[in-house]
KOLBA-456775 format. One record per residue (C-alpha): x, z, y; residue in one letter. Coordinates in steps of 0.05 Angstrom, whole numbers, padded with zeros to 5 digits, always signed. Layout:
<nodes>
XZYa
...
</nodes>
This chain:
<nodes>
-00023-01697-00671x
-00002-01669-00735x
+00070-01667-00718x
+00058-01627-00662x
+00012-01581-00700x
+00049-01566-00756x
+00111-01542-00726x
+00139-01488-00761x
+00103-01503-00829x
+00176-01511-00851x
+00230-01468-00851x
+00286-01523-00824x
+00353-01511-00786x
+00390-01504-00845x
+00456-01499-00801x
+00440-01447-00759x
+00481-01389-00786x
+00423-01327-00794x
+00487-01272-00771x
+00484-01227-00718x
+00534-01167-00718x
+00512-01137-00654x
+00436-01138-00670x
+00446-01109-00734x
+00490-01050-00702x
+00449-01042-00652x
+00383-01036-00694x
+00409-00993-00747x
+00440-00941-00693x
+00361-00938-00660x
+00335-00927-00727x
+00274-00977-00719x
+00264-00986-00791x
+00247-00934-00841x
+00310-00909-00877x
+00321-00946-00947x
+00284-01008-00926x
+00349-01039-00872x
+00353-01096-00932x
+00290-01113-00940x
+00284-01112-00862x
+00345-01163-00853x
+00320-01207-00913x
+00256-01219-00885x
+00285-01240-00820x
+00315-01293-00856x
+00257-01323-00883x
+00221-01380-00854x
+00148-01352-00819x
+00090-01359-00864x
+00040-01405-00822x
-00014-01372-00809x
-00089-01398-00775x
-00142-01369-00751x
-00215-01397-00756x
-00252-01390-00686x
-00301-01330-00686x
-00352-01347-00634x
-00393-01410-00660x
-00445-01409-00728x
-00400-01458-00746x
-00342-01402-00764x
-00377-01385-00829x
-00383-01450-00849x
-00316-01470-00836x
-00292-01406-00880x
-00340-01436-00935x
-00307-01502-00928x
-00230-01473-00932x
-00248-01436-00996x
-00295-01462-01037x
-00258-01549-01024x
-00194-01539-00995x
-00167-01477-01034x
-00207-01489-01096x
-00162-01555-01101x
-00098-01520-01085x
-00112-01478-01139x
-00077-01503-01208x
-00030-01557-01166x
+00045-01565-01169x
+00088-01597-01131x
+00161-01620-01161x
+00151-01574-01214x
+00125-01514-01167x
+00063-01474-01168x
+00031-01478-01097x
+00009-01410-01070x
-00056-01392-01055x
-00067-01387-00981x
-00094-01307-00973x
-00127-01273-00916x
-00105-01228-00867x
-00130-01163-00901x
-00137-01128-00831x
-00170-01183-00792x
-00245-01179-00789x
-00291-01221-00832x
-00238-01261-00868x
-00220-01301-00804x
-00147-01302-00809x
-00099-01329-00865x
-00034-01348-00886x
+00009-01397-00919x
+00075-01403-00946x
+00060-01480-00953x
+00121-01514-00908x
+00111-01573-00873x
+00145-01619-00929x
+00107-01599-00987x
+00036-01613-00948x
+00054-01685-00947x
+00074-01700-01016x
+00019-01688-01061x
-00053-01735-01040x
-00091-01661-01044x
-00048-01629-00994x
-00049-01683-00944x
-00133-01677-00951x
-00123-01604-00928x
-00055-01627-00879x
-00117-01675-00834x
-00164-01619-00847x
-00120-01570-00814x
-00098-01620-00758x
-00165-01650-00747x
-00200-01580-00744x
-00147-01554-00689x
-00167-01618-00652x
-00233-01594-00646x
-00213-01520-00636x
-00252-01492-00694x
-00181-01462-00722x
-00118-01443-00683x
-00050-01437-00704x
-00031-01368-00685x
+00018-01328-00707x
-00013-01262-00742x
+00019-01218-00699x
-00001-01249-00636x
-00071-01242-00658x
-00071-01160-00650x
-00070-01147-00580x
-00138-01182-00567x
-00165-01148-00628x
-00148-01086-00594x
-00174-01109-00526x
-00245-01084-00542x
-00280-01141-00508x
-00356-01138-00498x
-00388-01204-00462x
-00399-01172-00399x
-00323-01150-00386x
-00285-01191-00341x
-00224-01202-00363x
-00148-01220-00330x
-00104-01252-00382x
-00035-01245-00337x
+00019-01282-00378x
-00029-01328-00420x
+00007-01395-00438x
+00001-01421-00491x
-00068-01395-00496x
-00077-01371-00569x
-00093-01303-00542x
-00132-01333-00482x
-00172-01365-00535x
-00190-01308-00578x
-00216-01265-00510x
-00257-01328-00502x
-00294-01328-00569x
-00301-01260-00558x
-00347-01268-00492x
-00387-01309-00533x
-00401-01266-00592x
-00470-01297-00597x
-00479-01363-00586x
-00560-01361-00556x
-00529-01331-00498x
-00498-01398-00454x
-00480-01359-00394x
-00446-01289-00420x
-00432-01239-00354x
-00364-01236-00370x
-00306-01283-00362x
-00232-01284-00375x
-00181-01307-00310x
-00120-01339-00349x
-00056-01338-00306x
+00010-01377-00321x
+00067-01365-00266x
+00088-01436-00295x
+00053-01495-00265x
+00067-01544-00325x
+00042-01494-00385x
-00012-01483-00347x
-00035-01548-00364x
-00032-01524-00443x
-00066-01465-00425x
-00122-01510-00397x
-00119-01555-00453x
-00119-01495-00508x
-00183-01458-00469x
-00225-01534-00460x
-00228-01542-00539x
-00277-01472-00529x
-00322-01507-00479x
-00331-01439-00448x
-00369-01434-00373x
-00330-01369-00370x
-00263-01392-00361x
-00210-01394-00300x
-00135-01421-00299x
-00097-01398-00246x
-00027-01406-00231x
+00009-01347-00203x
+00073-01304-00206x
+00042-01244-00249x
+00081-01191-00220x
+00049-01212-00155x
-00015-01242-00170x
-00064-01227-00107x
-00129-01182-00108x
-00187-01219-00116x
-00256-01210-00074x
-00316-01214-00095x
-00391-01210-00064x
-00425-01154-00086x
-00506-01160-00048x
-00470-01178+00009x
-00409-01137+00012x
-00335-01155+00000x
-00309-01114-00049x
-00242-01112-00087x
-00251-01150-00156x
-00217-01104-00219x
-00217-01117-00288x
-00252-01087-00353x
-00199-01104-00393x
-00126-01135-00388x
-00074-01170-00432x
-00009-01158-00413x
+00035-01201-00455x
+00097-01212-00422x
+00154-01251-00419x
+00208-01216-00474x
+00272-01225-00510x
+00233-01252-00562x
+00275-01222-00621x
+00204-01209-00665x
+00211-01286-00666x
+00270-01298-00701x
+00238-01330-00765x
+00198-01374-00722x
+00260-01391-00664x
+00317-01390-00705x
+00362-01399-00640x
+00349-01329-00629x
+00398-01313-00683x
+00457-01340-00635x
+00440-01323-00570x
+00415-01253-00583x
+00446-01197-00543x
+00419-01133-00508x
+00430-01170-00437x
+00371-01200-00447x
+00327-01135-00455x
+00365-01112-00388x
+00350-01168-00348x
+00274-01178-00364x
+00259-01101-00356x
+00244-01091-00285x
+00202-01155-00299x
+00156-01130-00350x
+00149-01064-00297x
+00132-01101-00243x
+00074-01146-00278x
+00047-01080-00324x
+00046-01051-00254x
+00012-01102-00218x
-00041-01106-00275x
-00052-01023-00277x
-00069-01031-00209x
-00119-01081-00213x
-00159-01050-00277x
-00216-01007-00265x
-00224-00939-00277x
-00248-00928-00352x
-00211-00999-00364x
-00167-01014-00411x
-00093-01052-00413x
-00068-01080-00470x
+00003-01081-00462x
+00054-01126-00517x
+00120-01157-00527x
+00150-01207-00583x
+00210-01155-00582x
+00232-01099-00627x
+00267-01063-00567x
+00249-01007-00537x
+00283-01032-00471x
+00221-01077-00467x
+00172-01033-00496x
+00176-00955-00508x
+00222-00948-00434x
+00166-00994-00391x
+00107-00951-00420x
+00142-00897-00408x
+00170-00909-00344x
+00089-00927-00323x
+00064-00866-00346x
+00111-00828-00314x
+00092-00866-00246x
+00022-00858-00255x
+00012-00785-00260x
-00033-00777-00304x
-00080-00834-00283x
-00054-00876-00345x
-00055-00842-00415x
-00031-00881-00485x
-00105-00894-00524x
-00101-00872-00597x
-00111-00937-00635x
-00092-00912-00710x
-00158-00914-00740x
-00168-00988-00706x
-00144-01060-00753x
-00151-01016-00818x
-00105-01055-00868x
-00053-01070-00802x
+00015-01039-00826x
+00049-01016-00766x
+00105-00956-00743x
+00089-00904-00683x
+00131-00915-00617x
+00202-00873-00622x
+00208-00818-00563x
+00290-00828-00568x
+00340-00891-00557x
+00404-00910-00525x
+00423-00959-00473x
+00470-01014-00499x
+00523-01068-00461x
+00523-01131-00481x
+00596-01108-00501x
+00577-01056-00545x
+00590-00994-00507x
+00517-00946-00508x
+00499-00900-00457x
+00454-00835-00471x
+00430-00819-00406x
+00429-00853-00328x
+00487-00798-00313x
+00535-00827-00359x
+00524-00899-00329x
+00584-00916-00290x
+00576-00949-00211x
+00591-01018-00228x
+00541-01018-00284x
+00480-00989-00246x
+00454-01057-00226x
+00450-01074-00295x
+00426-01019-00321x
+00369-00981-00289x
+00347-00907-00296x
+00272-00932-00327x
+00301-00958-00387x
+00326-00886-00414x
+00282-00843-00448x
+00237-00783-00412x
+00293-00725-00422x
+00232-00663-00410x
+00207-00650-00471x
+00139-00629-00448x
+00130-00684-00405x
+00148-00730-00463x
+00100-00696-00507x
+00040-00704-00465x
+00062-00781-00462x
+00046-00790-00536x
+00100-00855-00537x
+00074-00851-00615x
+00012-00879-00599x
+00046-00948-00586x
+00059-00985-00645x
+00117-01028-00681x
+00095-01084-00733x
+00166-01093-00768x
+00173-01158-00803x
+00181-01147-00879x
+00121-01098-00877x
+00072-01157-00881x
+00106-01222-00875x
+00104-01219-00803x
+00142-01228-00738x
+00166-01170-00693x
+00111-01144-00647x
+00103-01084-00601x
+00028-01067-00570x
+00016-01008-00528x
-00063-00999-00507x
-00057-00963-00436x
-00136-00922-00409x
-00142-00920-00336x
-00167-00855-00318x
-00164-00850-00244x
-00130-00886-00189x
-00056-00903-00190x
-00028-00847-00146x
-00002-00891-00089x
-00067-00912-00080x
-00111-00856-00077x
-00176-00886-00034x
-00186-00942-00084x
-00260-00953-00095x
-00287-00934-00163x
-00326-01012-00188x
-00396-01009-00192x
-00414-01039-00260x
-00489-01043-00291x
-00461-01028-00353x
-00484-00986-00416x
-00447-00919-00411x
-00441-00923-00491x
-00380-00980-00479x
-00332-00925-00464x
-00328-00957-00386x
-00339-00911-00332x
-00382-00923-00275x
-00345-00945-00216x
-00370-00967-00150x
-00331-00996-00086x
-00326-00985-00020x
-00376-01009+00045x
-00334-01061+00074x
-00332-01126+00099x
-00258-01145+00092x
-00230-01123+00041x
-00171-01152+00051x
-00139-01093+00085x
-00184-01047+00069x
-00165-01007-00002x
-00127-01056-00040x
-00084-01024-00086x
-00007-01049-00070x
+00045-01030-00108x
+00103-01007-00069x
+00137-01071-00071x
+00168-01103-00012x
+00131-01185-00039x
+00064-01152-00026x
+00075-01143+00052x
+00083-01224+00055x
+00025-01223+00017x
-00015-01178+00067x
+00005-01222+00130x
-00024-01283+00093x
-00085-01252+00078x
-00103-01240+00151x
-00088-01305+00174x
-00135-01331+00117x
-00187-01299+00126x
-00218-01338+00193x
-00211-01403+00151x
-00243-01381+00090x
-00322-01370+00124x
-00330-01448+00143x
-00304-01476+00078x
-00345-01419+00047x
-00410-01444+00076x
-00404-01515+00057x
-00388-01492-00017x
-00321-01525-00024x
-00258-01486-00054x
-00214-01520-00031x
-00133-01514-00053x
-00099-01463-00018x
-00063-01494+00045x
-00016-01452+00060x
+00059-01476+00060x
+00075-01422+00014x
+00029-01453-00041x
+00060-01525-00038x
+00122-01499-00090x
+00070-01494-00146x
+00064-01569-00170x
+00011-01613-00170x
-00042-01612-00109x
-00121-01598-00150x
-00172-01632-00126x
-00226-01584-00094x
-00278-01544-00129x
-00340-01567-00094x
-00407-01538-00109x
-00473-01577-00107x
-00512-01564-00047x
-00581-01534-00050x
-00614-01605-00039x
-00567-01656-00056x
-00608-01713-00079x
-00569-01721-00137x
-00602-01664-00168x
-00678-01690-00175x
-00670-01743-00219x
-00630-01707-00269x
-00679-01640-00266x
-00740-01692-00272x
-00708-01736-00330x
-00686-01678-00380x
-00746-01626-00359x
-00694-01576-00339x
-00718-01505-00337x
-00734-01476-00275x
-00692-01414-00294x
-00627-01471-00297x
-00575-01437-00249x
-00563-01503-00211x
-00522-01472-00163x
-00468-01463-00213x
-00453-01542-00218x
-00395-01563-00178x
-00355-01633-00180x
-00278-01653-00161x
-00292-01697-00106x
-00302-01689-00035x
-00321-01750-00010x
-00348-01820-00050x
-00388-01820-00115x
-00391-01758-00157x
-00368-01779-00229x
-00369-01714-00269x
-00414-01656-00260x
-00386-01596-00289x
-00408-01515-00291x
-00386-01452-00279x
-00435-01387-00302x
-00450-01350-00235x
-00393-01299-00236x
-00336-01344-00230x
-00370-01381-00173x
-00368-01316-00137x
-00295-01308-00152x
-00277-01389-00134x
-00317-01380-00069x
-00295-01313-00042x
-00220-01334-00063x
-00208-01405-00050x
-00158-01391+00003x
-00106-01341-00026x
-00110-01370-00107x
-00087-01434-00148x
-00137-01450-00192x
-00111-01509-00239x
-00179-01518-00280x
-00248-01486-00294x
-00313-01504-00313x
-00340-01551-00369x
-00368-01620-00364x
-00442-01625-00373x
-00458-01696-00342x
-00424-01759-00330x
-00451-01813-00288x
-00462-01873-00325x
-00498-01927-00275x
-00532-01964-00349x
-00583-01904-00337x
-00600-01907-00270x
-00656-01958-00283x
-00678-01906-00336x
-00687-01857-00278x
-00622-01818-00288x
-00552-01849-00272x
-00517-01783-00312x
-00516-01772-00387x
-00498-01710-00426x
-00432-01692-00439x
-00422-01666-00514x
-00370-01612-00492x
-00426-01583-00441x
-00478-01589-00490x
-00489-01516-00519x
-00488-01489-00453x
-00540-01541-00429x
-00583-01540-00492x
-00627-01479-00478x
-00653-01501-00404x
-00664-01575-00435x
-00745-01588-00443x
-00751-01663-00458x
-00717-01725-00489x
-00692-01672-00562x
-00702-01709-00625x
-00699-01669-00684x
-00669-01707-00736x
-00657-01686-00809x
-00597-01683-00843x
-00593-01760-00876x
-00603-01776-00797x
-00542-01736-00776x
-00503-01775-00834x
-00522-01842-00809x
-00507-01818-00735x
-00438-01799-00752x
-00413-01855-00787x
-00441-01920-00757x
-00415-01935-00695x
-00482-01962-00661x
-00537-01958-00724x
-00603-01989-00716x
-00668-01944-00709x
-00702-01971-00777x
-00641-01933-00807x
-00668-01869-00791x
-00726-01831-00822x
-00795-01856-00800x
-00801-01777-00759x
-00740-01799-00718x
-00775-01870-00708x
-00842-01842-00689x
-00801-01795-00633x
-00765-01847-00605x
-00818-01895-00593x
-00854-01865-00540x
-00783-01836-00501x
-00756-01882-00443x
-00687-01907-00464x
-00622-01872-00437x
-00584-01798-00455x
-00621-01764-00515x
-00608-01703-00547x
-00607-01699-00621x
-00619-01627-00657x
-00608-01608-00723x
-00635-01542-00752x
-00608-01520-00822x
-00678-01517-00876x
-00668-01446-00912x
-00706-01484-00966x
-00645-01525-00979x
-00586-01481-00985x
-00538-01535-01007x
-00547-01562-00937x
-00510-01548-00878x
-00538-01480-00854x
-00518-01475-00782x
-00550-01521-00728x
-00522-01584-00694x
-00533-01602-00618x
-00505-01669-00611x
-00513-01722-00548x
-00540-01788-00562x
-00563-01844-00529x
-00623-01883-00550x
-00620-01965-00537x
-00671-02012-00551x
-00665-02010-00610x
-00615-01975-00632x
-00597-01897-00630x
-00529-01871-00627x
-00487-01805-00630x
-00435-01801-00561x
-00386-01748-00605x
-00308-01749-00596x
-00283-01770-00673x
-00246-01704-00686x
-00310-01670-00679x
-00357-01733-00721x
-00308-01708-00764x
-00316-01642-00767x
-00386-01651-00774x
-00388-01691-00827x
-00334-01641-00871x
-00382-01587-00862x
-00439-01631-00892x
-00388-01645-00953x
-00387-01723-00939x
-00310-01735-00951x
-00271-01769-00893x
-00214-01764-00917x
-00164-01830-00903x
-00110-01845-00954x
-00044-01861-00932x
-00018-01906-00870x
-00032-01983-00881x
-00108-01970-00881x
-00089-01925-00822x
-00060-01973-00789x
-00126-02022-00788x
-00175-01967-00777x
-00128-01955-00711x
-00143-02034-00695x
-00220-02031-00705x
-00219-01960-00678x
-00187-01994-00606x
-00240-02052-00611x
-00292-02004-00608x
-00264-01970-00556x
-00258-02026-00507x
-00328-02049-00526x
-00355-01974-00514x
-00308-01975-00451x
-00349-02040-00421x
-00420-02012-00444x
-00402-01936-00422x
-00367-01922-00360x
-00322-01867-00369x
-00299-01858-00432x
-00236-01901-00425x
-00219-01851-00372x
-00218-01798-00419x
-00172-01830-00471x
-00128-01838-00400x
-00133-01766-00407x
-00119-01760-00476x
-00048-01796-00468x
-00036-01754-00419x
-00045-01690-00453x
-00006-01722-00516x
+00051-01738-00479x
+00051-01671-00438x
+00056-01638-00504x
+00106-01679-00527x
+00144-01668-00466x
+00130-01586-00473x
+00139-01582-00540x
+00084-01531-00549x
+00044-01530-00611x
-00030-01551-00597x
-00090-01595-00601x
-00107-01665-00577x
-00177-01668-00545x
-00184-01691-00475x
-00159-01653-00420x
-00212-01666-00362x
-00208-01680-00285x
-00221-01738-00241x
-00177-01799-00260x
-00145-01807-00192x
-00112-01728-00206x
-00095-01749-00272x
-00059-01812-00249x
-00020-01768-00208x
-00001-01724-00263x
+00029-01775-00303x
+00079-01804-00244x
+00091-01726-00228x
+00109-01723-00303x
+00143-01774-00304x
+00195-01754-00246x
+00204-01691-00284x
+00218-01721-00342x
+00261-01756-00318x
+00292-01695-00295x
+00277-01650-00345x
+00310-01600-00331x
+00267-01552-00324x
+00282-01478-00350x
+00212-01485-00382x
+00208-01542-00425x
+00279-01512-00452x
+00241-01446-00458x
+00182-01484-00497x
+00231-01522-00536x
+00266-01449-00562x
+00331-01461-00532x
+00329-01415-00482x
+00305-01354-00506x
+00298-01308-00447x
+00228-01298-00450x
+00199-01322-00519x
+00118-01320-00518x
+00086-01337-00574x
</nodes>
């Protein structure tokens, strides 16, 4: 794992020449940078990336992780050397709220040569793991700042591979924690089947109910319906991220290929691109909604000209939102109103007149500035902003945060959405239209020839979509079209009303009667359901009003797991861990509290007998039936040295023993925050901990059905990674074994292949459309 994590802590490559003549003359001649600072700008380009990481805002477990980093972890770094050097203090991100962000000029080969570093190396890899930090880069961490999420918004993330930003809109839904089912929920959409799988992977480490992966072309991703007391209506978004594919040239100290292959081509070949998907997602926000649009490129091909070109279309239904006073502490220059159109040979245009016949394919007459001065005025391009590299240690960035005022112009009737929401957020009311069928009804369609396929399909879907809709399945889409998209997903099935199933489980852990049952759905049509997982009760309106016309790859969290030791228990399903926050607040019986000596003894004996525990924990188990516990810890404000936030964990009580069923990364975790050191010193002992570590595992394979499946799982999302090349974590992907069998052969053909623009893409040799 830490390989894969840590890419980019070094500054490598030492044989790529860092030279570009026709960048530099083309940046200097748009006067980006701020005269007097051109050195300082070309210097900093040179330098490797600080890393930075970003500690996950949404559990109580955020503060103490902060604790942890600075008062063990830093403290040690303080007075150390390595080879002679000073090590520099890692320092926050001054204009990131509450100290959440930081960075580091530590590389890669200095964290593994002193024993202190590699203590905070595991930390850092063994904490990503468990998605309490991210590696993000700083700059791709502002255009969900600026986002304004509240829990209720729903949100469409349109380009959202790798998932750092899909990540951050998640913690944001879940701002506080006593809330399992927020109202809001983020739709994550990769037009790339395989990164999809990453953006899966990247979103489970949250454990969110209020998360969707779909896997559609974003300039042409299809309007949702939803059921609104018994009417169809249109679905459209609070708020959404529009990070599209770019030139990537704010990357260059992170993808040093850049340096070689850079050339304004690129710029001209991904504009219409970025038009079409900021298009597409205009139409689909709601009125008083807000679009964050951003690029990983300094040029205004990509970023002032498609903002401008969209205002321009939108006649007045889109204005630029003032975001100046917002990220006090972010350094960052206003949009320019004036630039030039460049060849890849050098030869600049002014204006669309002066572009000659044979070059108008290339060149388009969006990418030239608005000539009309008033017209440009009222634009406000300023309001965009710039984040140039050597003003904070960055990379490149461009955001622009886009209002929605009124209806896009060639869509006049569209409904305003009805939302119950506060006025105060700054959202308009909206409400939609009486009708059945949407589908043909006011959707808003860009004027783009794609969307009349698009139309025809709908109609023909429609007839299907009631029966499949009344049994609760969602199924995959079956139309031909769909089949290009890579792997076939198993079905989203919901429970029915009076499944059987259901009883035992309701009866066994007390369940509330206010537990939304009808959000539990499994993978499997027919034979014995395995997994039950959940959805909160918004996205099961979207998966069964859309099963027809969208590719969902994953949503949902596991809560249960069958596990047939129980069933003479009364309950054949245990608690999953991952579900467990969500579950926690409807659960009524089998909770032991346990203290914090308990949680200890839990965490680092593999199966530890009950007269370990304090005699409270012994009296409580006593009299409870053997089978899936729960096991709470609340912090004592009496004992501040303690851990101070509270612990769910799932358990399951033997005869006579009691044990904790917690993936290691996170026993881990746990532990660090309780300041018992788990650190392991270098590889031999590694090497026999791996041996015992596989023992256990095939015993707890043979006592606990399931959980070899999930280290299946765990390969697989290893070796995907390894075959992407994508920096991220190591925790189980999860889905019924039989789809993840499939996976691996289908992975295996295309590695076998590999040649697939993608993994190239992922890799950072081809740099056509860089995401961060």
């Amino acid at each position: 794992g830490g390989g894969v994590f840590l890419q980019g802590w070094a500054g490598g490559y030492p044989e790529i020449v860092k030279e570009n003549e026709l960048f530099e003359r083309y940046y200097r001649e748009l006067g980006i940078v701020p005269a007097g600072e051109w050195d300082a700008f070309m210097a900093a380009l040179r330098e490797p990336l600080p890393a930075t990481l970003r500690i996950t805002g949404y559990r109580s477990h955020a503060k103490e992780i902060l604790h942890c980093l600075k008062e063990k972890y830093f403290r040690e770094l303080q007075d150390l050397e390595v080879d002679g050097q000073k090590v520099e203090m890692p320092q926050s991100l001054s204009w990131y709220p509450e100290e959440l962000a930081w960075h580091t000029n530590l590389s890669r080969k200095i964290l593994r040569k002193s024993p202190q570093l590699e203590k905070f190396h595991q930390f850092l890899v063994s904490e990503t793991e468990c998605g309490n930090i991210s590696r993000q880069e700083a700059v791709s961490m502002i255009p969900p700042l600026l986002l304004n999420v509240s829990p209720h918004h729903k949100i469409l993330d349109m380009c959202a591979a790798p998932g750092s930003k899909t990540a951050q809109l998640i913690e944001m839904l879940h701002a506080d924690m006593n809330v399992p089912f927020p109202k809001g929920f983020v739709i994550a959409n990769d037009v790339d089947n395989k990164r999809c799988y990453l953006l899966v992977h990247q979103a489970k480490r949250l454990n969110s109910p209020c998360i969707m992966v779909v896997n559609h072309d974003a300039s042409s991703i299809p309007n949702l319906q939803i059921d609104v007391d018994g009417r169809k209506e249109i679905l459209f978004y609070d708020r959404i991220l529009c990070d599209v594919p770019c030139s990537g040239d704010g990357t260059m100290r992170k993808n040093i290929d850049v340096w070689k292959k850079w050339t304004t081509q690129n710029s001209l070949q991904l504009h219409g691109l970025q038009l079409r998907i900021a298009t597409r997602g205009v139409e689909q926000l709601a009125e008083g909604g807000r679009m964050v649009y951003s690029t990983c490129s300094l040029n205004p091909v990509e970023n002032e000209a498609v903002i401008a070109s969209l205002l321009e279309k939108s006649q007045g239904a889109l204005e630029l939102a003032d975001v100046s006073s917002e990220l006090p502490g972010l350094k960052r220059m206003p949009g320019i109103t004036k630039w030039k159109v460049m060849l890849k040979d050098g030869q600049w245009f002014e204006e669309w007149k002066d572009v000659p016949s044979n070059r108008q394919t290339q060149i388009r007459p969006t990418m030239f500035p608005v000539k009309d001065g008033e017209k440009l005025k009222a634009m406000n391009l300023e309001r965009c902003l710039r984040i140039l590299p050597h003003h904070q240690n960055t990379g490149g960035f461009f955001v622009a945060v886009l209002i929605k005022k009124s209806p896009m112009p060639w869509n006049k009737r569209q409904p305003k959405v009805h939302q119950k929401l506060p006025q105060r957020t700054g959202d308009t009311e909206v409400s939609a239209p009486n009708s059945d069928n949407g589908s043909d009804c006011v959707t808003e369609e860009p004027i783009l020839a794609e969307n009349e396929e698009s139309k025809k399909m709908q109609g023909l879907q429609n007839s299907d979509t009631e029966q499949s809709k009344r049994e609760g399945v969602c199924g995959p889409p079956p139309s031909k079209k769909m089949k290009l998209f890579g792997f076939k997903e198993d079905p989203f099935v919901f429970l029915p009303e009076d499944d059987p199933l259901f009883l035992p489980i309701q009866k066994f852990y007390a369940l509330d009667p206010s537990f939304p049952k009808m959000n539990l759905l499994t993978r499997t049509q027919e034979g014995k359901k395995r997994q039950l997982y959940m959805v909160s009760k918004e996205l099961r309106n979207v998966l069964l009003n859309n099963s027809e016309k969208m590719k969902v790859i994953n949503t949902g969290i596991k809560v249960w797991s069958r596990n047939s030791d129980g069933e003479q228990f009364g309950c054949a399903f245990r608690l999953a861990q991952e579900g467990i926050y969500t579950l926690y607040p409807f659960i009524h019986a089998r909770i032991i509290n346990v203290c914090i000596e308990d949680v200890k003894i839990l965490l680092t004996q593999e199966n530890p007998f009950l007269s370990k525990f304090s005699s409270e924990t012994q009296k409580k188990v006593k009299d409870m039936a053997m089978g899936s516990v729960v096991l709470k810890y609340d912090p004592d404000p009496e004992k501040p040295d303690d851990l101070q936030c509270p612990i769910v964990l799932c358990g399951w009580q033997g005869k006579t023993s009691l044990r904790a069923f917690v993936p290691k990364n996170e026993r881990l975790h746990y532990l660090r925050m309780m300041g018992v050191e788990v650190f392991k010193a270098k590889r031999k002992e590694e090497e026999l901990e791996n041996k015992t570590e596989e023992e256990v595992q095939h015993k707890l394979a043979q006592t606990e059905e399931g959980m070899d499946m999930e280290d299946k799982e765990h390969d697989l999302v290893t070796k995907m990674e390894a075959e992407i090349g994508e920096e991220s974590s190591q925790s189980s992907v999860e889905s019924s074994a039989m789809e993840i069998e499939n996976k691996i052969e289908a992975l295996d053909q295309s590695s076998k292949n590999a040649t697939t623009h993608i993994s190239k893409e992922s890799k950072g040799m081809d740099t056509s459309n860089v995401k961060d």
